[in-house]
Each structure stands twice: as C-alpha cells, then as structure tokens.
N, C-alpha and C positions, 0 to 999 in steps of 0.2 A: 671614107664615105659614111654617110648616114644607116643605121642600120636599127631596122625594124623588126622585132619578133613578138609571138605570143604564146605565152604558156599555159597551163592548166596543172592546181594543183589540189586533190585533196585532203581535207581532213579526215581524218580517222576516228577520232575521236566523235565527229556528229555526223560524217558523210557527205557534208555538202562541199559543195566546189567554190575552190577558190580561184579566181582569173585574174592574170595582170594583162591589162590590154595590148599596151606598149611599151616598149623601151628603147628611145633612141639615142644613138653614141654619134658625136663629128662634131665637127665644128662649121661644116659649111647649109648648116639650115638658114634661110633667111627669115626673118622675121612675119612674114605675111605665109608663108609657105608651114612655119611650126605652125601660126594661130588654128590655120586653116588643118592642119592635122590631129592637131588637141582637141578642136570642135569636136569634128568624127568622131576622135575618140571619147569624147565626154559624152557621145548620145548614146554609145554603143554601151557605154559605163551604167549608166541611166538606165537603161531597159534589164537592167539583172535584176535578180531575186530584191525586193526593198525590204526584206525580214530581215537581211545581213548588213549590218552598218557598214558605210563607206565613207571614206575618206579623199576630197579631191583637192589635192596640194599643189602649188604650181611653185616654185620655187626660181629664182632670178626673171621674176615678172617683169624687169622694166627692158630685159634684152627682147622681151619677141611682142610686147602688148604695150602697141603705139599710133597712132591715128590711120593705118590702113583700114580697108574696109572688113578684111580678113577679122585683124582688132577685135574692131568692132561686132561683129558676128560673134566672135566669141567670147567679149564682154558682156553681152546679151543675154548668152545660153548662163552664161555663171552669174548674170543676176537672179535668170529666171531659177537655177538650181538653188540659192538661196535664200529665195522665197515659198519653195517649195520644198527645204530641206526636211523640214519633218515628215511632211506624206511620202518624201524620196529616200529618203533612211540616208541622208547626207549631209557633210559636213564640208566647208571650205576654206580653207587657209592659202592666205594668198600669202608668200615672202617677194619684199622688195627693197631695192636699196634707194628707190625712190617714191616718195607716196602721190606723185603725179601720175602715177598708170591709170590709174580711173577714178575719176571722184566719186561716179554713181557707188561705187563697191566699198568705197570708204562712208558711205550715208548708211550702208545696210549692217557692215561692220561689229558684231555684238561687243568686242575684243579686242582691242588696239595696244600692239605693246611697238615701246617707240624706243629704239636705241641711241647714240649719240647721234647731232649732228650738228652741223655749222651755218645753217642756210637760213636767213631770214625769210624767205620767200616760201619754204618747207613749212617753215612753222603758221603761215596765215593759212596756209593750207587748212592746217591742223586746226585752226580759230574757227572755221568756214564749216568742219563737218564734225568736229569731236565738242560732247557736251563740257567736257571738263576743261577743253583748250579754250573754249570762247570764253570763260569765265573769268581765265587768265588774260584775256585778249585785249582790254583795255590798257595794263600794268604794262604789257609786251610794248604794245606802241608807243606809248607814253616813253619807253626805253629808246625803242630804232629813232625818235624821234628828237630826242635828247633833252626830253623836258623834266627827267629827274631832278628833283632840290638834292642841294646836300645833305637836308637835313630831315630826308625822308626817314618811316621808320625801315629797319631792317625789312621787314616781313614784306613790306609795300615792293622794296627792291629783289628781293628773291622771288623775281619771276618765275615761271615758265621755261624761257627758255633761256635761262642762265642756269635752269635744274639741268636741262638737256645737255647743253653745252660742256659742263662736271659731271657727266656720266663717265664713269670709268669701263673699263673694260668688263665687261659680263654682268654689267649693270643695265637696268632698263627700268621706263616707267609703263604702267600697268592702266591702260583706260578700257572700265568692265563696268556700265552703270547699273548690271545686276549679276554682278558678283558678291558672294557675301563674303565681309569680315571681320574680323574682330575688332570693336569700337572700346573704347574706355577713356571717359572723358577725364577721368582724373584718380591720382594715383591712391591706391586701396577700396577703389569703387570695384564692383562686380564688371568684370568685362560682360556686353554684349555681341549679339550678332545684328549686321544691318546690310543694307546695301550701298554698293560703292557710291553709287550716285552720280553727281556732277564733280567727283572730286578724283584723284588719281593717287597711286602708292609705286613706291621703287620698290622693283624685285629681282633677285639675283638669276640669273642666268649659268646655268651648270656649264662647266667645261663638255667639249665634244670628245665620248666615246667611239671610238672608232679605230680601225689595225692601224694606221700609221701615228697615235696620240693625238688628231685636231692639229695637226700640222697642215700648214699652209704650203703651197707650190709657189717657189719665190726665183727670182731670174737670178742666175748663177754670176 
C-alpha cells in the first residue's frame, strides 16, 4: 500500500527547519490520483520560508502526468512555479523518458539535456520548442525524407539526430541558450567565454553513486 509520511528536520548549524513534505512507496497509485496528490503537496511546498532555496524534482514524469484533468491542474501549478521561480526561491527539474508530457513545460525550459533515442516523431518534438533543434530541423527532414544526395558534404549529413542516435551510454546533449562556454575558434587563439546560443554541446554524464553501485532491478 501507498504510504505517506512527513518529517521535520533541523539544522544546527543555522536553526532553520528543514521539511520533507511527502514520501510515497507502492505501486498502486494511479496516475490522476499521484497528480492530484503532488498538487497539494507542491502548494504546501510553496508557502515555506522563500529565503531557503528549493528544489522541485519530479522524476519518471511520463507514468503519472498525462491528459487527465488531475494532469492538467498540475501542469498548471508547475508552470505557474516557473515562472515565478525567482520570487519563490525555486527551481524545477522535470526527468522523463518521454518529452510528450507537456509541451508548455518544454517552451519554459532554461536547460534541455537529451539522451539517446530512436523516435523520429521525439525529435520534431524537439524542432517545435528547442532553439537549437529547429535549426537543425530543416537537414532532419530532408533525412526522414530521403532527399539526401550522395554527394552531400559530411557536415550537411551529420544531423541532429543521427548525433542522438550515436549517443552512447552516459553521454547526452546539452541545450542551455545561456549557459556559458568556452569558445575558441581556432587553434592557439586565446579561448573565450560566450553563450551557448542556438547551438548545442555533448556532455558526459557521471555513473550513479549509490549502495547497490547504479545497478538496475533486472527480471531473473
């Protein structure tokens, strides 16, 4: 069974309190029934102290946040939180294994990091709300499409998502159009700093620390 608790913890060091609101364990939440519970708890999150930074994470978003109206209601509150994340001393990171959970939340997005995938229809996604995907978006189709020459140059043919596709494991691309990094347009020139822009970088992805070594639950 599902189970719900909340604790209180504090620091010592500065005296304030720290609260975890909820923790639930099971397998039999339904999907309209979680939404409807993370609401509540995201308003009750909201009304804390905004001097202490917070952090609201939702992790395997594509099993509970899907066209009910529950959903909905709580796509809502986590647009309105990110729009409002500076006055709210908040932050939000959504993980999902598919990027059709919401599109509004992919338009607000500061930070896109995108790991392998196989799906053409994933990636017009990506054409649709990331600056750096539409730019590729033209070269993309011209590929599903099958209007490549042979005698394209390389560069023209290294799409998009032929990058996606030869991502290996613990590899991912990096969409942050004001992230800064290090530029250097040619070899023994002074590197600069700039912003990422419309463009995208592959970045390594650490192994998971954790008691059992990032081992996976696999069927015997």
């Amino acid at each position: 069974m599902p189970e719900t608790q909340t604790t209180h913890q504090i620091n010592k060091k500065t005296g304030r309190q720290k609260k975890r609101i909820g923790q639930a364990k099971g397998t039999m939440w339904k999907p309209k029934t979680a939404c409807a519970l993370f609401n509540i708890c995201l308003g009750i999150f909201l009304e804390q102290d905004p001097a202490v930074g917070r952090v609201v994470a939702l992790d395997e978003a594509h099993k509970y946040m899907n066209s009910s109206p529950e959903s909905a209601a709580f796509t809502n509150s986590l647009l309105s939180t990110v729009r409002l994340q500076r006055h709210l001393g908040a932050r939000v990171i959504v993980s999902t294994q598919e990027p059709t959970v919401s599109t509004a939340l992919l338009n607000l997005c500061s930070t896109t990091i995108v790991h392998r995938f196989t799906s053409p229809e994933w990636l017009r996604i990506l054409h649709r709300h990331l600056a750096a995907a539409a730019y590729d978006s033209q070269h993309d189709e011209r590929v599903f499409a099958g209007a490549m020459d042979d005698d394209a140059d390389a560069a023209d043919s290294d799409t998009l998502f032929h990058r996606i596709v030869r991502l290996q494991v613990g590899e991912a691309l990096l969409f942050s159009p004001t992230a800064m990094v290090i530029s250097q347009d040619s070899e023994g020139q002074e590197p600069t700093f700039c912003y990422l822009g419309d463009k995208y970088v592959t970045i390594k992805i650490r192994a998971r620390v954790t008691e059992d070594g990032g081992k996976s639950v696999l069927s015997s």
